[in-house]
C-alpha positions as CSV (number, residue, x, y, z in Angstrom):
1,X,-100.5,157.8,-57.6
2,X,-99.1,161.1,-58.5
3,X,-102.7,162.7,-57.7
4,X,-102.5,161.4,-54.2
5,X,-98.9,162.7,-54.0
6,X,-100.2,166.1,-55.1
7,X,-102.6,165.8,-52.4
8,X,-100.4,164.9,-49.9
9,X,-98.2,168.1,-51.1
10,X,-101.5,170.3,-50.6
11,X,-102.3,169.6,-47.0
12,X,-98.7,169.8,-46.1
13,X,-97.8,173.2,-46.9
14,X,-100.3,175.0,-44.9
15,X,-99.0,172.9,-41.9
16,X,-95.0,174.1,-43.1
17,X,-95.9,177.6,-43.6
18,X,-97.7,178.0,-40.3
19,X,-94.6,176.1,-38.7
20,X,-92.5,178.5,-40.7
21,X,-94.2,181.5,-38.9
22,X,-94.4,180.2,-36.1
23,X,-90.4,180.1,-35.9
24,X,-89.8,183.1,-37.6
25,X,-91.7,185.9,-35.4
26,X,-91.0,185.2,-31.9
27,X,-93.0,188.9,-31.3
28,X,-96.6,186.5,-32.2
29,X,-95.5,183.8,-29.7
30,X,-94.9,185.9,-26.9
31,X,-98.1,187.7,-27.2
32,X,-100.1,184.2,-27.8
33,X,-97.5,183.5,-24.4
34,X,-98.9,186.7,-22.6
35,X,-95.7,186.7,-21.1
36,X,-92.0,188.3,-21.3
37,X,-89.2,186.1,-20.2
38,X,-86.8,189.0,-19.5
39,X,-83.2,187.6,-18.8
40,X,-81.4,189.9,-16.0
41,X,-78.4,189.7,-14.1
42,X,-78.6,187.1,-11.0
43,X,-76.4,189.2,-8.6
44,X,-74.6,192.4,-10.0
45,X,-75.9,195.5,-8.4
46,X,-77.5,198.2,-8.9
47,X,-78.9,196.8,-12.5
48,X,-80.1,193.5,-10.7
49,X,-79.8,191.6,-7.2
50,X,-81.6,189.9,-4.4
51,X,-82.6,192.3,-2.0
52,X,-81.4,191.5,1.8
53,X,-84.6,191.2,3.2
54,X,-87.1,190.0,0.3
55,X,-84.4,187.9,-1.7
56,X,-86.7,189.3,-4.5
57,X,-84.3,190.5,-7.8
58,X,-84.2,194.6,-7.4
59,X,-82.6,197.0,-9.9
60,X,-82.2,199.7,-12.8
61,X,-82.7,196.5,-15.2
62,X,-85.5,194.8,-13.4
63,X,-87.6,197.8,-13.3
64,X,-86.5,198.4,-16.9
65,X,-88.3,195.4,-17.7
66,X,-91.4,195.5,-15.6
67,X,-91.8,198.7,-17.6
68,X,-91.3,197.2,-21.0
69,X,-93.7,194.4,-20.0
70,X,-96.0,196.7,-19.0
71,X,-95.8,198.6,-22.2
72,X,-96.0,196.2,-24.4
73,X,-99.0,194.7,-22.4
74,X,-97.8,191.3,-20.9
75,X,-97.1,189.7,-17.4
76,X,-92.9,189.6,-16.6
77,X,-91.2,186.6,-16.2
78,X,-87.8,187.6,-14.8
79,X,-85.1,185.2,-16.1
80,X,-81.2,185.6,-14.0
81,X,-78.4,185.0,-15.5
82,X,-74.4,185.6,-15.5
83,X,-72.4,187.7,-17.2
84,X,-70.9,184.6,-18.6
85,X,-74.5,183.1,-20.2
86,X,-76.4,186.2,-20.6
87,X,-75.6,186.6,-24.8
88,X,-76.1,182.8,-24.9
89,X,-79.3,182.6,-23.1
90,X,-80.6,185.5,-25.8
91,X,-78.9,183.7,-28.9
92,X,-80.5,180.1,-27.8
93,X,-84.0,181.9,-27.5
94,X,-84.1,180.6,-23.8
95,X,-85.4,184.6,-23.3
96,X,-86.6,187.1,-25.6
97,X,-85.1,189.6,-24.3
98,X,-82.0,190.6,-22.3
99,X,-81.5,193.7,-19.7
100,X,-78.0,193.4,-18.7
101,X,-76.3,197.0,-18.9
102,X,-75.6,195.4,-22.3
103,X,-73.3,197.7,-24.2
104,X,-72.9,196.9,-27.7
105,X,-69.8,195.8,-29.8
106,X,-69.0,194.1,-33.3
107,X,-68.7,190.6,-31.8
108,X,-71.9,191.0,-30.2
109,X,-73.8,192.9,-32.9
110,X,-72.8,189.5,-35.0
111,X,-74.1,186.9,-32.1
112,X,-77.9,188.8,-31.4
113,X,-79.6,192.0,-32.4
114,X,-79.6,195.0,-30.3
115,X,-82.3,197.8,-29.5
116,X,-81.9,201.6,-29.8
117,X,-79.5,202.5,-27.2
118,X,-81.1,204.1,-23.6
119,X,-77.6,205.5,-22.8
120,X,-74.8,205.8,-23.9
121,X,-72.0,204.3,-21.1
122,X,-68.2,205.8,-21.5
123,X,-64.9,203.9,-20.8
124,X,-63.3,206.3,-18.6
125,X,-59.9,207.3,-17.4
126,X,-59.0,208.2,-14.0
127,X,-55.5,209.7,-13.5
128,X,-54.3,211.5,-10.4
129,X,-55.3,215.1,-9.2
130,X,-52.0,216.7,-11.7
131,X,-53.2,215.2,-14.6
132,X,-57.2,215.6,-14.8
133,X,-56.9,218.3,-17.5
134,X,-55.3,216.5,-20.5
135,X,-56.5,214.9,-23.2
136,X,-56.6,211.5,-24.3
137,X,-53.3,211.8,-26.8
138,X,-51.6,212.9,-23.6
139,X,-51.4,209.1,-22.7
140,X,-50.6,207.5,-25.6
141,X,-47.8,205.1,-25.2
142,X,-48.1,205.7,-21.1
143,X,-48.7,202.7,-19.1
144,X,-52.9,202.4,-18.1
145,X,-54.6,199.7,-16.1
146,X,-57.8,198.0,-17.0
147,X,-59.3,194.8,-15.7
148,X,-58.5,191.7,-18.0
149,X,-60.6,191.0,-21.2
150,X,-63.3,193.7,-20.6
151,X,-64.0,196.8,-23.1
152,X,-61.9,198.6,-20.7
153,X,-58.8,197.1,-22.1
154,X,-59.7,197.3,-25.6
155,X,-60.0,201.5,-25.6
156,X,-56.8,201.8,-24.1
157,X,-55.1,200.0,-27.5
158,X,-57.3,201.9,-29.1
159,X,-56.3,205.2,-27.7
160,X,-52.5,204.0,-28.5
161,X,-51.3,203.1,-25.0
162,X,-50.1,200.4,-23.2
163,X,-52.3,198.2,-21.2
164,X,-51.5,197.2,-18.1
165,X,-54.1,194.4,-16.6
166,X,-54.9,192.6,-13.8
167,X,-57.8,190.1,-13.4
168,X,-60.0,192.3,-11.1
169,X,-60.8,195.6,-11.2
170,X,-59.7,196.9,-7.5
171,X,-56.2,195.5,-8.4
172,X,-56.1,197.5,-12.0
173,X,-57.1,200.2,-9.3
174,X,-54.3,199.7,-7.2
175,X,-51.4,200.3,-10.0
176,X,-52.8,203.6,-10.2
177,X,-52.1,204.8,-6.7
178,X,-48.9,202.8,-6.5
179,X,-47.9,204.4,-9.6
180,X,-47.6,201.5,-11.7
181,X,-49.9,203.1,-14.4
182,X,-50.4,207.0,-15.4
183,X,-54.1,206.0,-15.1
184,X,-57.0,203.5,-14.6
185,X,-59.5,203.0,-17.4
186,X,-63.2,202.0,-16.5
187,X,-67.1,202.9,-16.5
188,X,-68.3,206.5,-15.3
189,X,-70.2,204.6,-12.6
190,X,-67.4,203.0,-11.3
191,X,-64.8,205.8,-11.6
192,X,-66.8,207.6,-9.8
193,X,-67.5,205.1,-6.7
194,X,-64.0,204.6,-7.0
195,X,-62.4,208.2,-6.5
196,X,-65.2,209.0,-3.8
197,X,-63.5,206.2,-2.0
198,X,-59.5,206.9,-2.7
199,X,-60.6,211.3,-1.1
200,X,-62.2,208.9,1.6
201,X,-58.2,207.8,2.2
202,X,-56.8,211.1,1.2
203,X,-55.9,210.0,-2.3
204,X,-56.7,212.6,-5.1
205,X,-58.1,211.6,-8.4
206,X,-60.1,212.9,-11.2
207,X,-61.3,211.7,-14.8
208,X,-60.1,213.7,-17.9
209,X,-63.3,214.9,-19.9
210,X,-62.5,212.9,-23.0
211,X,-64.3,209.3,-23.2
212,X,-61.6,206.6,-24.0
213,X,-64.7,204.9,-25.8
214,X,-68.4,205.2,-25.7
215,X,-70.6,202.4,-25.6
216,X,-74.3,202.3,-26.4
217,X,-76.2,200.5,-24.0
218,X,-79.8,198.5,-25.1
219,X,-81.6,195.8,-25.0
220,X,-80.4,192.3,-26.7
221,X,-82.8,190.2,-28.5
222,X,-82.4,187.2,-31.0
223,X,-81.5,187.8,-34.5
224,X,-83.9,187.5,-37.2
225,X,-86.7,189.0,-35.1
226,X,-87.7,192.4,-37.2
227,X,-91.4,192.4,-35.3
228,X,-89.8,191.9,-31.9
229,X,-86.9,194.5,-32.8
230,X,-90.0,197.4,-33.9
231,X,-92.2,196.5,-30.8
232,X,-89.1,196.8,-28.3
233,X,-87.8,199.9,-29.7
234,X,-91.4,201.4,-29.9
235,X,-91.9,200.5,-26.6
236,X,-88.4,202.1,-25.5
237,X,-89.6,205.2,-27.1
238,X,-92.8,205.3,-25.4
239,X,-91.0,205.0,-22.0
240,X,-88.5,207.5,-22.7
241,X,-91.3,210.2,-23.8
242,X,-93.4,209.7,-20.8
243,X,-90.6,209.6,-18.3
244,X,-90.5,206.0,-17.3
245,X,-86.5,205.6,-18.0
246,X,-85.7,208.7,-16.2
247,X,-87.7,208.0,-12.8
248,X,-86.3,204.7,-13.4
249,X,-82.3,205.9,-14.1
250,X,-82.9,208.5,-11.1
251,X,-83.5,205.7,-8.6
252,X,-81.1,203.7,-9.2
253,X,-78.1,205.3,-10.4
254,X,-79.1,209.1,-10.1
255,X,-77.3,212.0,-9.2
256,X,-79.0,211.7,-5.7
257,X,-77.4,208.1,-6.0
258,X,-73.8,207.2,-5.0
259,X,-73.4,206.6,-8.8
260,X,-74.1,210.5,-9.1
261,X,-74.8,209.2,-12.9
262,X,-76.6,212.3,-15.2
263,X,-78.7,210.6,-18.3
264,X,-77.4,212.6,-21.3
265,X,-78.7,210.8,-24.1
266,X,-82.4,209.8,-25.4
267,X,-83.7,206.7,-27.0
268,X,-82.1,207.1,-30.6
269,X,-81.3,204.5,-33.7
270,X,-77.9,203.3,-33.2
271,X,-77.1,204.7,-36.7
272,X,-77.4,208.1,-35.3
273,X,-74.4,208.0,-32.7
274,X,-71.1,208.9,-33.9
275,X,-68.6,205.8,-32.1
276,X,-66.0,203.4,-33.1
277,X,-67.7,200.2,-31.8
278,X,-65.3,198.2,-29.6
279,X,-64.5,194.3,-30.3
């Protein structure tokens, strides 16, 4: 009896082991797969929307993955989802990897793993015409806008001032020109769509030189994935020596672009960056 128990034990471990490793490097199942489910943004341009004519996903993140795909030599399967669902559908393992201008914090570092940052986005603030050459400590304890629950709001506590917010971001807009805040905090990409339009109206504003926050931006995978972490980041590195992010950055959000966006930074270990990481 206990010989065929032993037995029993034998066979069985090769079958848990290989079940073990099968769950524990999601990098071997997606080559097996031949295929990269790449989770995007369903409708927030420019990183990813339908086109108008095609109703084919375009966008800075969707070419960012048909070049990762490439790289890492497998067919793309694009995968949309919301700002609302896009950590979950990475922490679920629904996709193995997610492309959504994802900028990373401590809560988010906790829920899935992240990349080597391809940028480096900043929380900016934009003040009227007068005030564009002060500093950050200028504000502290003045009244800023910032749209409701975003990183946004979290710099300006940060910074020391008061937050002032609104649910959408073309209302927090709107207390600065009526004066209801000293400034309006938000991404360099949409500051700068955002005071092209108030000259448009013959309102002057500017963004003070000083980052409220910076926030690395990469790509979020599922934790416990060390292959699929190495493979991604050497991939990233691969596309960042030959080019391939900057042809892609310049299309999309370019300084021939209305986003007028210059890429500063390199592919780089987040260790390397010198930030407080927001909430």
């Amino acid at each position: 009896m206990k010989l065929k128990l032993l037995s029993c034990s034998v066979l069985a471990l090769p079958l848990m082991m290989a079940f073990s490793s099968a769950k524990a490097d999601a990098l071997s199942d997606i080559q097996a797969r031949g295929q990269l489910n790449c989770a995007v943004y369903s409708d927030v341009p420019p990183f990813s929307s339908p086109d108008p004519k095609t109703r084919q996903l375009v966008g800075m993140d969707v070419d960012l993955c048909t070049a990762l795909a490439q790289q890492m030599g497998l067919k793309l399967n694009l995968m949309p989802t919301s700002i609302e669902a896009r950590i979950a559908v990475i922490a679920t393992g629904r996709a193995d990897v997610l492309i959504a201008n994802l900028a990373y914090t401590k809560t988010r570092g906790k829920q899935i793993q992240f990349s080597d940052p391809y940028y480096v986005a900043k929380e900016m603030l934009v003040v009227k015409k007068p005030d564009v050459d002060k500093t950050k400590a200028d504000f502290k304890g003045k009244r800023i806008s910032a749209t409701k629950g975003t990183t946004s709001e979290q710099s300006i506590h940060l910074a020391g001032a008061k937050a002032v917010t609104f649910q959408d971001a073309a209302s927090a807009f709107l207390a600065l020109e009526q004066n209801k805040a000293v400034g309006f905090v938000t991404n360099t990409m949409t500051g700068i769509k955002m005071i092209t339009q108030a000259g448009k109206d013959g309102i002057e504003l500017g963004m003070i030189k000083e980052p409220m926050a910076l926030e690395p931006i990469g790509i979020g995978m599922k934790q416990g994935e060390p292959a699929l972490l190495t493979k991604v980041n050497t991939s990233l590195k691969a596309m960042d020596d030959d080019g391939t992010i900057d042809k892609i950055w310049d299309k999309w959000i370019g300084p021939n672009t209305d986003y007028k966006m210059v890429r500063e930074e390199k592919v780089q270990p987040l260790s390397s960056l010198k930030f407080e990481p927001l909430e």
